[in-house]
C-alpha positions in Angstrom: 0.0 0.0 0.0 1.5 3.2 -1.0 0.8 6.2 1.2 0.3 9.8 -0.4 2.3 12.4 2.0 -0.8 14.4 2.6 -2.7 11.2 4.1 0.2 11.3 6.8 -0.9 14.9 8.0 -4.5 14.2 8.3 -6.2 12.7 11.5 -8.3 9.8 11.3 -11.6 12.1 11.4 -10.3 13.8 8.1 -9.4 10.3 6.5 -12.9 9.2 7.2 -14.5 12.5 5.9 -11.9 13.1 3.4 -12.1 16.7 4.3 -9.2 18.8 5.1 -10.2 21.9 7.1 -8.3 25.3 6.5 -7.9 28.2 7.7 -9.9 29.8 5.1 -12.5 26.7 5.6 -12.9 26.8 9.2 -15.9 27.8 10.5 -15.8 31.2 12.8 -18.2 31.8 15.7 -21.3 34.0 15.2 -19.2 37.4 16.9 -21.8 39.6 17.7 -22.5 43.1 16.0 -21.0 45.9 17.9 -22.6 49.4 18.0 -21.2 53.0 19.0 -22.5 53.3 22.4 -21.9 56.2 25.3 -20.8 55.2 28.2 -19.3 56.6 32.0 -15.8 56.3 32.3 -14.1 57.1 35.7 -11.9 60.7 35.2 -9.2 58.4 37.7 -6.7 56.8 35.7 -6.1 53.9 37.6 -9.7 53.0 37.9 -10.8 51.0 35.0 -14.6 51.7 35.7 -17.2 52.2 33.1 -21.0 51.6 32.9 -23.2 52.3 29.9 -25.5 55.8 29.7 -28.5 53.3 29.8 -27.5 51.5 32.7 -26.4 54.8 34.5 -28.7 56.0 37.9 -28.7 59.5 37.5 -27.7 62.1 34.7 -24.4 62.2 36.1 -23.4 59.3 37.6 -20.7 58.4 40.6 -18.1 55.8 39.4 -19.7 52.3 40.3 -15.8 51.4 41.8 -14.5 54.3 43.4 -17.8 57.0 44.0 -15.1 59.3 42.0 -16.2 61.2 39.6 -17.0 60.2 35.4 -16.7 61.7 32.2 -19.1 60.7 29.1 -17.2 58.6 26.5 -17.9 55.9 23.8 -17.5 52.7 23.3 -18.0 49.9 20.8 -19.7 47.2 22.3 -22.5 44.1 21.7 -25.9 45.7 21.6 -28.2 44.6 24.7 -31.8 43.2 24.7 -34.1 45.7 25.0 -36.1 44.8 28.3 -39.4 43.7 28.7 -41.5 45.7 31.1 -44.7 43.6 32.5 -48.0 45.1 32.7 -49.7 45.2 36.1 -52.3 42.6 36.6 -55.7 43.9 36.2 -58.0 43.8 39.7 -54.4 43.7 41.8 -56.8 43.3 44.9 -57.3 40.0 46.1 -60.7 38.5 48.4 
Protein backbone atom coordinates (compact mmCIF):
# COMPACT_ATOMS: atom_id res chain seq x y z
CA UNK A 1 0.00 0.00 0.00
CA UNK A 2 1.46 3.24 -1.02
CA UNK A 3 0.83 6.20 1.18
CA UNK A 4 0.33 9.78 -0.41
CA UNK A 5 2.34 12.44 1.97
CA UNK A 6 -0.79 14.38 2.61
CA UNK A 7 -2.66 11.25 4.09
CA UNK A 8 0.25 11.31 6.84
CA UNK A 9 -0.92 14.91 7.97
CA UNK A 10 -4.48 14.24 8.28
CA UNK A 11 -6.18 12.71 11.46
CA UNK A 12 -8.29 9.84 11.27
CA UNK A 13 -11.62 12.08 11.42
CA UNK A 14 -10.30 13.83 8.13
CA UNK A 15 -9.41 10.33 6.48
CA UNK A 16 -12.88 9.19 7.25
CA UNK A 17 -14.54 12.50 5.87
CA UNK A 18 -11.94 13.06 3.37
CA UNK A 19 -12.09 16.73 4.29
CA UNK A 20 -9.23 18.75 5.15
CA UNK A 21 -10.22 21.87 7.12
CA UNK A 22 -8.33 25.26 6.49
CA UNK A 23 -7.89 28.24 7.74
CA UNK A 24 -9.90 29.80 5.07
CA UNK A 25 -12.48 26.74 5.58
CA UNK A 26 -12.85 26.80 9.21
CA UNK A 27 -15.95 27.76 10.54
CA UNK A 28 -15.79 31.19 12.81
CA UNK A 29 -18.24 31.81 15.69
CA UNK A 30 -21.28 33.95 15.22
CA UNK A 31 -19.21 37.41 16.90
CA UNK A 32 -21.81 39.63 17.70
CA UNK A 33 -22.51 43.10 16.01
CA UNK A 34 -20.97 45.87 17.94
CA UNK A 35 -22.59 49.36 18.04
CA UNK A 36 -21.19 52.95 19.03
CA UNK A 37 -22.51 53.27 22.44
CA UNK A 38 -21.93 56.24 25.26
CA UNK A 39 -20.77 55.15 28.17
CA UNK A 40 -19.28 56.65 32.03
CA UNK A 41 -15.85 56.33 32.27
CA UNK A 42 -14.08 57.07 35.65
CA UNK A 43 -11.88 60.72 35.24
CA UNK A 44 -9.22 58.40 37.67
CA UNK A 45 -6.69 56.77 35.68
CA UNK A 46 -6.14 53.91 37.58
CA UNK A 47 -9.67 53.00 37.89
CA UNK A 48 -10.79 50.98 35.04
CA UNK A 49 -14.59 51.67 35.74
CA UNK A 50 -17.15 52.15 33.09
CA UNK A 51 -21.05 51.61 32.93
CA UNK A 52 -23.21 52.32 29.90
CA UNK A 53 -25.46 55.82 29.71
CA UNK A 54 -28.54 53.26 29.81
CA UNK A 55 -27.53 51.47 32.74
CA UNK A 56 -26.42 54.82 34.52
CA UNK A 57 -28.70 55.96 37.87
CA UNK A 58 -28.67 59.49 37.54
CA UNK A 59 -27.72 62.15 34.65
CA UNK A 60 -24.35 62.17 36.09
CA UNK A 61 -23.38 59.32 37.60
CA UNK A 62 -20.65 58.44 40.59
CA UNK A 63 -18.09 55.75 39.44
CA UNK A 64 -19.69 52.28 40.35
CA UNK A 65 -15.79 51.43 41.84
CA UNK A 66 -14.51 54.31 43.43
CA UNK A 67 -17.82 57.03 44.01
CA UNK A 68 -15.13 59.34 42.01
CA UNK A 69 -16.19 61.25 39.59
CA UNK A 70 -17.04 60.17 35.41
CA UNK A 71 -16.70 61.70 32.18
CA UNK A 72 -19.15 60.74 29.09
CA UNK A 73 -17.17 58.64 26.49
CA UNK A 74 -17.95 55.88 23.75
CA UNK A 75 -17.54 52.72 23.30
CA UNK A 76 -18.05 49.86 20.77
CA UNK A 77 -19.69 47.19 22.33
CA UNK A 78 -22.46 44.15 21.69
CA UNK A 79 -25.90 45.67 21.58
CA UNK A 80 -28.20 44.60 24.72
CA UNK A 81 -31.75 43.22 24.67
CA UNK A 82 -34.11 45.72 24.97
CA UNK A 83 -36.15 44.85 28.30
CA UNK A 84 -39.43 43.72 28.68
CA UNK A 85 -41.50 45.67 31.08
CA UNK A 86 -44.75 43.64 32.51
CA UNK A 87 -47.99 45.11 32.73
CA UNK A 88 -49.67 45.21 36.06
CA UNK A 89 -52.35 42.64 36.59
CA UNK A 90 -55.66 43.94 36.20
CA UNK A 91 -58.01 43.83 39.73
CA UNK A 92 -54.42 43.73 41.77
CA UNK A 93 -56.76 43.30 44.85
CA UNK A 94 -57.34 39.97 46.10
CA UNK A 95 -60.73 38.54 48.45
Amino acid sequence: MHIRPSDETQTQGEQASGKVETKETAVQPDKPELKHSVVWKCKDKACKAWVREEFAESEYPPCPLCKGPTIRSFKFLPDMPKKKTRKPKAGGSKK
